[in-house]
N, C-alpha and C positions, 0 to 999 in steps of 0.2 A: 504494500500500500504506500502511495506516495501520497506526502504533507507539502503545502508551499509556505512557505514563510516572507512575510512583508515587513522590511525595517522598521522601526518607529521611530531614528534619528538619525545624523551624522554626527560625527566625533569631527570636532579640529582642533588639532592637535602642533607641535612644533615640528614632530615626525615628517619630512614630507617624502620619504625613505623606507623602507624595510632595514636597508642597513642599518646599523646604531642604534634600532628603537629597543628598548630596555629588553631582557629576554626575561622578564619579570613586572608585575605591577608593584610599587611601590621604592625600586631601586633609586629613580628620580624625582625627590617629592619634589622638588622645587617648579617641576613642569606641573604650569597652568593649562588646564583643555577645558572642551566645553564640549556639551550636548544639545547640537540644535534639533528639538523634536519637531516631528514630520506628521501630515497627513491627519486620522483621526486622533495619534496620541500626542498631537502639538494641542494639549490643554490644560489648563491651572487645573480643572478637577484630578486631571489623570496624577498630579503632581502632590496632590492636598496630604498637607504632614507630612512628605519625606523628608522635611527639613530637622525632626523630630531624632532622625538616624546619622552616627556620624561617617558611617562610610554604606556603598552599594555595593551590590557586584552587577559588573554588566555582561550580559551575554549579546557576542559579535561573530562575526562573519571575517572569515579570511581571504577577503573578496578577491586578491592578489594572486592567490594562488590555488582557486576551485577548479579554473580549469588544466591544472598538470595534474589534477588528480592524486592518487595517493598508494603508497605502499602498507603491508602489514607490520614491518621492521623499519626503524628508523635509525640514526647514528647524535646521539644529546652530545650538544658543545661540551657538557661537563663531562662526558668520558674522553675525553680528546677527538671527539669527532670521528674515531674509529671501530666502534663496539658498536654493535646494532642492539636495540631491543624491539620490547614490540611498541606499537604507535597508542596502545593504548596504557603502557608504562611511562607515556613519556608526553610534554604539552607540546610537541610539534605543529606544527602551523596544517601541516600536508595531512589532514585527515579526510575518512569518511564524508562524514558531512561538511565540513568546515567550519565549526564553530570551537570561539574560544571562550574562556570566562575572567573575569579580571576581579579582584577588590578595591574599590578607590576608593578615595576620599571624597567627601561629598563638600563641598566648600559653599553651595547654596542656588537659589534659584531665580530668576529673573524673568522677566516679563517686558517685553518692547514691541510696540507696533504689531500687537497680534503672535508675534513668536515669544513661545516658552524654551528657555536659554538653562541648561542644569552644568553649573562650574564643578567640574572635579579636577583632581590631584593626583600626581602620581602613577597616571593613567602608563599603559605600555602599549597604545595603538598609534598606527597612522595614519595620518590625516586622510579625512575621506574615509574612514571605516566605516560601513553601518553597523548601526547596534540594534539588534531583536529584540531585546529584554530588558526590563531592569530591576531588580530585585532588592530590600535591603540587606544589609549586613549584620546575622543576627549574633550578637556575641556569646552568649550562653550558649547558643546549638552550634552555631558557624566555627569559634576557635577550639580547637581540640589540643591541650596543651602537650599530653600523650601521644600523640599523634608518629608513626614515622615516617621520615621526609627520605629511606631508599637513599640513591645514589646523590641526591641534592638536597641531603640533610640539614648543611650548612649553606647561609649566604656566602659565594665566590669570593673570592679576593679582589681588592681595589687597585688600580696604580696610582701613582700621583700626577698629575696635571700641569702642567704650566704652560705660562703663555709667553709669545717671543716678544719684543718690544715691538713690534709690527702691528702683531695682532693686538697687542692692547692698544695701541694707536687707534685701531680702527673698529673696537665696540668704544661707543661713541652713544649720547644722548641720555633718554631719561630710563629704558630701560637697559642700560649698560649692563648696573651689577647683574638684574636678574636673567639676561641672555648670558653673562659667562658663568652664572651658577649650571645655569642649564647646561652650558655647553663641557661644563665641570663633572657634573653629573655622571651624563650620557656617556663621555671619554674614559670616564674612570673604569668604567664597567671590561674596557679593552674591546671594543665590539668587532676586531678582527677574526675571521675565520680559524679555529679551534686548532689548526694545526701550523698555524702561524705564532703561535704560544711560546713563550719558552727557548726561540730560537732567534739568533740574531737577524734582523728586519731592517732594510734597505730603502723599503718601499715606503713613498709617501700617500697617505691616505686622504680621500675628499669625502662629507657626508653633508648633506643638506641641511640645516637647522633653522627656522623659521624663515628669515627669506636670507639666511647666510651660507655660502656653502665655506664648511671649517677645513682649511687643509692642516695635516697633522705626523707628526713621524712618531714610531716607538722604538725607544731602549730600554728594555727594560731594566727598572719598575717606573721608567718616567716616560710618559707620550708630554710631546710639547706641540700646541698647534700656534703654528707656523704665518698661517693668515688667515684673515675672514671676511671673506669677499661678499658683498651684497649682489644677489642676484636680478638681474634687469626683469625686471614684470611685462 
């Protein structure tokens, strides 16, 4: 039996990439997004009280990549990108259906010109996601302090960040500090490919970030980005 499903919002997000965007919800709380609802659920009713709860979860679509389809085995950046397991041990983008689930922060709600606006935090989509669902986040049933977290027991390791005299030249204006927390963040996490880890790295790397694209190199345990070029709209 086949079900269809109809979005009930966009996410916009800083993401405007698959690369870099957090492989986690919450790794970058500093990233502002928002949820512009759509269709019949763009309503204050449908919204009445969430403000009540301090974080959701949202259930999304991995619009990006529904049509490669999907395998039963997949390879998690945290085993070195080598080990397969199966796709249902693991939050891989390349599923069945294509839905993912996130916990965010819930920062608040808004209302302009007929559109209902939901600010969340911390979100790990990219821009242009649609989101199916939204749920809140109940903390008696939802956090299981017992719980085992398997091969990704622990949050990953950070590296340290810095920026070249260039690039801090050129974040610039009123939201300066809060694009290079972001761009802090997101860097920190290492979002080069799993088997680039660990080895020495030549390559310099570009990633989209609001309308910036961040160029960046890594030695480790320091990525230093290099410049931040504003993109021509």
């Amino acid at each position: 039996m086949a079900y269809s499903i109809e979005p009930i919002g966009i996410v916009h997000s800083p993401y405007k990439e698959k690369f870099a965007v957090p492989r986690q919800p919450g790794l970058v709380p500093s990233a502002n997004c928002e949820i512009v609802l759509q269709g019949l659920a763009n309503s204050l009713e449908a919204v009445r009280s969430i403000e009540q709860f301090s974080h959701v979860w949202l259930l999304f679509l991995f619009d990006q990549n529904l049509e490669a389809g999907w395998r039963p085995t997949v390879r998690p950046p945290r085993l070195g990108g080598n080990e397969r397991i199966g796709v249902f041990a693991s939050r891989a983008t390349f599923r069945p259906n294509g839905i993912g689930m996130s916990a965010v922060k819930l920062k608040g709600v808004r209302h302009h010109n007929g559109q209902v606006i939901i600010d969340i935090g911390g979100a790990d989509l990219v821009d242009g996601t649609p989101i199916i669902d939204i749920k809140p986040y109940i903390p008696y049933s939802d956090s299981l302090p017992d719980a085992l977290g398997g091969f990704a027991s622990e949050q990953p390791p950070t590296l340290t960040v810095e920026f070249s005299l260039n690039a801090q030249q050129q974040l610039s204006g009123k939201k300066a500090d809060y694009h290079r927390a972001v761009i802090t963040e997101v860097l920190a996490q290492d979002p080069r490919p799993a088997y680039k880890k660990g080895k020495s790295d030549n390559k310099t790397y570009a990633v989209n970030l609001f309308d910036f694209n961040v160029q960046f190199t890594v030695s480790e345990p320091v990525i230093t980005v290099i410049s931040i070029d504003t993109i021509n709209q």
